[in-house]
C-alpha positions as CSV (number, residue, x, y, z in Angstrom):
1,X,198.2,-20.2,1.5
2,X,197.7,-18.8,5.3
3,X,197.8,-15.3,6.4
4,X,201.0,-13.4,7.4
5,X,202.7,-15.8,9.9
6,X,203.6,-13.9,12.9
7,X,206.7,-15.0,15.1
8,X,206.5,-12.4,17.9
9,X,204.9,-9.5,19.0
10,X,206.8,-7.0,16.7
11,X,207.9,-9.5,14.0
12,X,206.3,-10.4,10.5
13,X,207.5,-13.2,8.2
14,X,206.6,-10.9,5.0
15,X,207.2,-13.3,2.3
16,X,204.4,-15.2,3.8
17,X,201.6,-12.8,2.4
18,X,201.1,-13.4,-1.2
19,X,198.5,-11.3,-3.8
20,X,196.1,-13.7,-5.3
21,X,194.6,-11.0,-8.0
22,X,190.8,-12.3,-8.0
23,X,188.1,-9.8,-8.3
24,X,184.3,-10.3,-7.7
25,X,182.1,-7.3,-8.9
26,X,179.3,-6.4,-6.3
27,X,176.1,-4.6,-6.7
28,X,176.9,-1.0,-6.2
29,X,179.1,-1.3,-8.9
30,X,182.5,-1.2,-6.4
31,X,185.0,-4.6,-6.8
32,X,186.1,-6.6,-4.1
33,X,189.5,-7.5,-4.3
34,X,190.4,-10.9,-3.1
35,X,193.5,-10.8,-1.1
36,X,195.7,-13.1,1.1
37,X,195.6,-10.2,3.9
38,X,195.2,-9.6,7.8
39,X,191.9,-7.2,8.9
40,X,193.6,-4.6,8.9
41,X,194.0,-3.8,5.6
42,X,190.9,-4.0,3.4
43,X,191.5,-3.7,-0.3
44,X,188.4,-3.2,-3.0
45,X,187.8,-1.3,-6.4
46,X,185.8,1.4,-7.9
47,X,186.7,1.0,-11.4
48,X,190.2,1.8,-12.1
49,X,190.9,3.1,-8.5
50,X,192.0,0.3,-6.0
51,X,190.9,1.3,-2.1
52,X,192.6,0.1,0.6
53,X,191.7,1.5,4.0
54,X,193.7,0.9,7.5
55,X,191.6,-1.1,9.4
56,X,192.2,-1.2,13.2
57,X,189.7,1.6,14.1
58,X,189.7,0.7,18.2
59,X,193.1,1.7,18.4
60,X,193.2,4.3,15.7
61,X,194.5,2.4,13.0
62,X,197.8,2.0,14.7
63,X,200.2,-0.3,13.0
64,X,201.3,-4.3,14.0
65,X,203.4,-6.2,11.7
66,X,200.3,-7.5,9.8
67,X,199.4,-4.5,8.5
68,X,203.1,-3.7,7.2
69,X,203.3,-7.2,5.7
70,X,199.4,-6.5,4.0
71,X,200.3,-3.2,2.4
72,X,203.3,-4.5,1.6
73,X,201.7,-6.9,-0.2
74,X,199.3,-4.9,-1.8
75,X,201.6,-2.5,-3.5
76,X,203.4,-4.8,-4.4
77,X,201.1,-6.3,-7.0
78,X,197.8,-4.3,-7.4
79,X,195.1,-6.0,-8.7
80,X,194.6,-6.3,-12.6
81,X,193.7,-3.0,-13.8
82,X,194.8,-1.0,-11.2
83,X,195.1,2.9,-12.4
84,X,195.3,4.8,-9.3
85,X,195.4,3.7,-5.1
86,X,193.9,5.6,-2.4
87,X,194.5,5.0,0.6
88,X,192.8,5.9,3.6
89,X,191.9,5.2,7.4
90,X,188.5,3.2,8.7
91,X,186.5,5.4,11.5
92,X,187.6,9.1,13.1
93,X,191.5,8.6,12.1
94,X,193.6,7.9,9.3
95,X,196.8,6.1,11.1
96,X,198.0,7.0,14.9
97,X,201.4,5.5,13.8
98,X,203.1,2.2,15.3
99,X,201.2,0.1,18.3
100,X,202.6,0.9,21.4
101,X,201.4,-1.7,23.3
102,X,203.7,-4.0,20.8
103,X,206.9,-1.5,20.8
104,X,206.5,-1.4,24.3
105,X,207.1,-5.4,24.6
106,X,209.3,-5.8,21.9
107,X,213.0,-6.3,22.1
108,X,215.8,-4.1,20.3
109,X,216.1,-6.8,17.2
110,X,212.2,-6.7,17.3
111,X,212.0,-2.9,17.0
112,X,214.7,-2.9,14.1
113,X,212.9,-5.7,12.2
114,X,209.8,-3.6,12.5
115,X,211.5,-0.7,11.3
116,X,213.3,-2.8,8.1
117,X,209.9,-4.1,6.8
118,X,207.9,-0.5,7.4
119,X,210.8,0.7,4.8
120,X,210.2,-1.9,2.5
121,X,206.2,-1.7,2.4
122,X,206.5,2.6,2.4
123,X,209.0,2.0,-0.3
124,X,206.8,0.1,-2.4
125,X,203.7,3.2,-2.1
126,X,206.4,5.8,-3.5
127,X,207.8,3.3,-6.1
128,X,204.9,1.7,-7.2
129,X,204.1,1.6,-10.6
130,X,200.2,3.4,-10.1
131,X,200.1,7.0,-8.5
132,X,199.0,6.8,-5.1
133,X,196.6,9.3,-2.9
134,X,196.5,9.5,1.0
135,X,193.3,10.4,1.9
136,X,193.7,12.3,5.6
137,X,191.6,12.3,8.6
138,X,192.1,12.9,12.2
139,X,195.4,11.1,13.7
140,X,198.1,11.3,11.2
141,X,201.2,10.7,13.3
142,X,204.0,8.9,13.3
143,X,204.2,6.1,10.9
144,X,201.2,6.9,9.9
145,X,202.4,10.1,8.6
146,X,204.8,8.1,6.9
147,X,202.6,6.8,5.2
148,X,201.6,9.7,3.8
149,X,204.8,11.3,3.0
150,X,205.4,8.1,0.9
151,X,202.3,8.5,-0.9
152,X,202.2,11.4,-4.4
153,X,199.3,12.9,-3.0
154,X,198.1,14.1,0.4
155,X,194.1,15.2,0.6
156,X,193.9,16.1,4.2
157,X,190.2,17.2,5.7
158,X,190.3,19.8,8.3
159,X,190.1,17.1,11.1
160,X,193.3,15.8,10.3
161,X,196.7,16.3,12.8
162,X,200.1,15.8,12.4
163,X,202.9,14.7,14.8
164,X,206.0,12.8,15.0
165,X,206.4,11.6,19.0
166,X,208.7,9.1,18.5
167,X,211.4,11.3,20.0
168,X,209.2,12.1,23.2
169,X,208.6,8.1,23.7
170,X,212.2,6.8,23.4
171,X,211.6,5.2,19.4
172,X,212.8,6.7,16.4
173,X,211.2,7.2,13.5
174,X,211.5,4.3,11.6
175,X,209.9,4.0,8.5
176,X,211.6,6.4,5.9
177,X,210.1,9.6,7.6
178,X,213.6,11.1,8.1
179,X,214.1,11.0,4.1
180,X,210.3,11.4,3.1
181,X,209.5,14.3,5.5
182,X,212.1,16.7,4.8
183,X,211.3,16.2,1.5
184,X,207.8,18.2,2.0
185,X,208.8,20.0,4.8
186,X,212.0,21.0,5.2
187,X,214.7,19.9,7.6
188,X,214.0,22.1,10.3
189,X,210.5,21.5,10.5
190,X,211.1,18.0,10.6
191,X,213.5,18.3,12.8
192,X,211.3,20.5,15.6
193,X,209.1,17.9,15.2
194,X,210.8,15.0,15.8
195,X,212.1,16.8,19.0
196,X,209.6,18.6,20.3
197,X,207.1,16.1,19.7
198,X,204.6,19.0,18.7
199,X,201.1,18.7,16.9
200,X,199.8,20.6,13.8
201,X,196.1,21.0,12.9
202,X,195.2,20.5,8.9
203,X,194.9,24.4,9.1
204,X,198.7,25.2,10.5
205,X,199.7,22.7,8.5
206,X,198.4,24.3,5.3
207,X,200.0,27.1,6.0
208,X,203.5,25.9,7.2
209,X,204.1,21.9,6.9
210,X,202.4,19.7,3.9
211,X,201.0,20.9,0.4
212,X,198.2,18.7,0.7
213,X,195.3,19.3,-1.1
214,X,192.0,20.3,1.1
215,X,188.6,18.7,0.9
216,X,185.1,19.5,3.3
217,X,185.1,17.8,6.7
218,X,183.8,14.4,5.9
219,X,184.6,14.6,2.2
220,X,188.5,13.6,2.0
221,X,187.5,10.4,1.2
222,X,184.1,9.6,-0.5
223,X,181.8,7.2,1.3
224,X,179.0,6.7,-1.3
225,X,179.1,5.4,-4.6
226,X,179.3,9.1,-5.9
227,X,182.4,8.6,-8.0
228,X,182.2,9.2,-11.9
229,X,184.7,7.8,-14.5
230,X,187.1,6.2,-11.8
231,X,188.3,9.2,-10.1
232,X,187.5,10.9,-6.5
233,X,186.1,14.1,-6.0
234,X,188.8,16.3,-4.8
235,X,188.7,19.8,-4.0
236,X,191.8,22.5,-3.5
């Protein structure tokens, strides 16, 4: 059983990644999950919480098919025992939405493809069977605030920005967003954002986009061992 098999730039064969559910328990305690998966999506567990972090950090976490097809994959079976999923983004950003550098050279069909299987991997964080908990850091924009809006709880550190520029780089936002978004925001704010293209910090968007929870700079998501009975540290 290979890794996703990918036919183009923009397009992911799915079906091709498959959840092999084998755990191997490591010194600190934490549980590496063994996946059929790309790099860019790491998956491991501290107890009853599964981690999987977006793992592309020299370009910001942007998202290729692979990673798509991986979360897909992931949420679509967590591993045995799973309680809870947090996700969240390896280095300085959570997700700066799709890779240009493939939209850019991808045809029309390309581009929709893309789009179909982002609904059907964001689909499965929101109607998964586990609650699930974006962790928020830096970039958050485009798909990868689709991301979040799919996910039950946001926990955004005061680094963390939000945008939609789809609209101000001829794409669309294709991943449930238009549905999702609202949702949180409102219609209006979605819809200034989509057109405008314009950026808001964690603190503007506190006050006027998401009802994310807050946590200290650096503290969104834990990076020590320091969690106690399977759950986070999170702070309002």
């Amino acid at each position: 059983m290979g890794n996703p098999t990918v036919t183009s730039t923009a397009r992911v064969e799915s079906q091709a990644v498959r959840h092999l559910g084998r755990t191997r328990k490591e010194g600190n305690g934490t549980h590496r999950t063994t996946l059929d998966l790309p790099d860019s999506v790491v998956v491991s567990q501290r107890g009853a919480v599964t981690l999987v972090r977006l793992s592309r950090p020299a370009k910001r976490n942007a998202i290729d098919g692979e990673m798509i097809a991986g979360i897909e994959a992931v949420f679509n079976s967590p591993p045995e025992g799973t309680r809870a999923i947090v996700v969240h983004g390896e280095g300085s950003h959570f997700c700066a939405g799709a890779d240009l550098a493939l939209v850019a050279a991808a045809d029309g069909v390309a581009a929709l493809h893309l789009s179909r299987i982002a609904h059907q991997a964001f689909d499965r964080i929101e109607h998964g069977a586990v609650p699930v908990v974006a962790a928020l850091h830096g970039a958050v924009i485009g798909g990868g605030l689709e991301i979040a809006a799919a996910a039950h709880i946001r926990v955004a550190e005061r680094s963390a920005f939000y945008a939609l520029p789809e609209g101000m780089r001829g794409i669309f936002v294709g991943g449930g967003g238009a549905v999702r978004l609202p949702r949180l925001i409102g219609a209006s704010r979605m819809i200034d954002m989509m057109l405008t293209g314009r950026t808001y910090s964690a603190g503007k968007a506190r006050r006027s986009v998401s009802r994310s929870m807050w946590s200290r700079m650096g503290r969104g998501f834990p990076r020590r061992s320091n969690w106690r009975n399977g759950s986070p540290p999170m702070r309002r």
